[in-house]
C-alpha positions in Angstrom: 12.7 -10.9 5.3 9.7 -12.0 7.3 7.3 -9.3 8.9 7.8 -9.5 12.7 4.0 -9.7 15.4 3.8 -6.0 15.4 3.8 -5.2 12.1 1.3 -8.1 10.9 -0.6 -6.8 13.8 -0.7 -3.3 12.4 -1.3 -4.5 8.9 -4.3 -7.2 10.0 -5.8 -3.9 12.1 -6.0 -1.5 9.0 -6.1 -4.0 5.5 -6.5 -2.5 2.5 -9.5 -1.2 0.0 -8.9 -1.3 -3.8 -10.3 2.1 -5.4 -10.6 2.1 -9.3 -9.3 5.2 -10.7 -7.3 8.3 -9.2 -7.3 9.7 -5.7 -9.0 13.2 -4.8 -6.1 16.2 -4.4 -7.3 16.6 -0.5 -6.9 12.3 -0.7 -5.9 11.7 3.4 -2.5 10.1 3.6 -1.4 7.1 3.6 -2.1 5.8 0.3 -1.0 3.9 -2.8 -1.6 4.5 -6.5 -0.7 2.0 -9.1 0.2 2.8 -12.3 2.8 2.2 -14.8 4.6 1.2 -10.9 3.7 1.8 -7.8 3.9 5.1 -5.5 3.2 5.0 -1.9 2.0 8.8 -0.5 3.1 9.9 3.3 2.3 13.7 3.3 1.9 16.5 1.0 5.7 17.2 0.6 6.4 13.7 0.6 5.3 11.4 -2.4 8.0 8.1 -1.9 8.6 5.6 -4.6 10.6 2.3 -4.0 13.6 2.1 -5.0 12.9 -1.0 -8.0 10.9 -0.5 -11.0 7.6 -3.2 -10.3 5.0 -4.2 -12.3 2.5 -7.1 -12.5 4.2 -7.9 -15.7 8.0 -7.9 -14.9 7.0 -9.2 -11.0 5.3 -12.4 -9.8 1.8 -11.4 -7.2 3.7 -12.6 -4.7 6.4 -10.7 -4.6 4.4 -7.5 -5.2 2.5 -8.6 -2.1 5.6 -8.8 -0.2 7.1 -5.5 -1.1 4.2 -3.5 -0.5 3.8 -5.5 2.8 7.1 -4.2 3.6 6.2 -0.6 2.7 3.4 0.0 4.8 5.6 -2.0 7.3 8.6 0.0 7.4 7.0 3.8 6.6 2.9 3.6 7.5 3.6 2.3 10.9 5.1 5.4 12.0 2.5 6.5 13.9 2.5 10.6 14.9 5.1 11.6 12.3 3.3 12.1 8.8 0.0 11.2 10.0 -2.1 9.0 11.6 -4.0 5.6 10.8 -6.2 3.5 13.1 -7.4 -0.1 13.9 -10.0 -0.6 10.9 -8.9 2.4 9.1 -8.3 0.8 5.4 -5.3 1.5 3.5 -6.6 2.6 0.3 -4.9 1.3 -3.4 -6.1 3.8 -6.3 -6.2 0.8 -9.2 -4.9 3.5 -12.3 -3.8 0.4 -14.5 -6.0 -2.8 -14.3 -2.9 -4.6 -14.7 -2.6 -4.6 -10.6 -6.1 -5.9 -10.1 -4.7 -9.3 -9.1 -1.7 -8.3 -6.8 -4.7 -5.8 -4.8 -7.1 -8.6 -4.9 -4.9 -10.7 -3.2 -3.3 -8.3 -0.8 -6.9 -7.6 -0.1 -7.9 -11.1 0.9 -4.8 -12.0 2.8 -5.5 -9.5 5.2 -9.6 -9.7 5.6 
C-alpha cells in the first residue's frame, strides 16, 4: 500500500536522525529503537511493537523502509493524542544492534 500526499508530507517535514546506542528514560516520544526487532514508543504507558518479527537479516532494506514508513504513518501522525511533533522535528532511531545501520541509513537519505 502506497503512502498517500499527507502522510509523505508529514514524513518529508520531520525525517529521521539515527542515534547509536540506547535512549535516555525521560527520551521525548516518538521514537524508535532497534534491536533484536524493532519497537516504536508513543507515550509512557504505551511502548507498541508491530505485529511481524523484522530484522535486517530475515527482511530486505526495502521492505524495512516501508514498514516503518507505514508506522510513523499510521500512529506518529496523530497529532494532539500521545504527543506532539513538528515540521523539522527529527524522528529519532536509537541504532542498539548495528545490524540496522543500513535500513536507517537509507530511511535517512530518502527523506533529506
Amino acid at each position: 500500500m502506497e503512502l498517500n500526499d499527507f502522510e509523505l508530507k508529514y514524513i518529508r517535514e520531520r525525517g529521521f536522525e539515527l542515534i547509536e546506542g540506547k535512549p535516555k528514560l525521560n527520551q521525548p516520544f516518538p521514537y524508535f529503537t532497534a534491536t533484536s526487532g524493532l519497537i516504536y514508543h508513543l507515550a509512557n504507558s504505551t511502548v507498541t511493537k508491530p505485529s511481524e518479527f523484522m530484522y535486517p537479516l530475515i527482511n530486505s532494506v526495502e521492505e524495512l523502509v516501508s514498514i516503518i514508513e507505514h508506522i510513523v504513518a499510521g500512529s506518529f501522525g496523530w497529532e494532539g493524542h500521545s504527543f506532539k511533533t513538528k515540521p523539522g522535528q527529527k524522528i529519532k532511531i536509537f541504532m542498539m544492534d548495528p545490524a540496522w545501520r543500513e535500513t536507517v541509513e537509507t530511511l535517512i537519505a530518502k527523506y533529506q
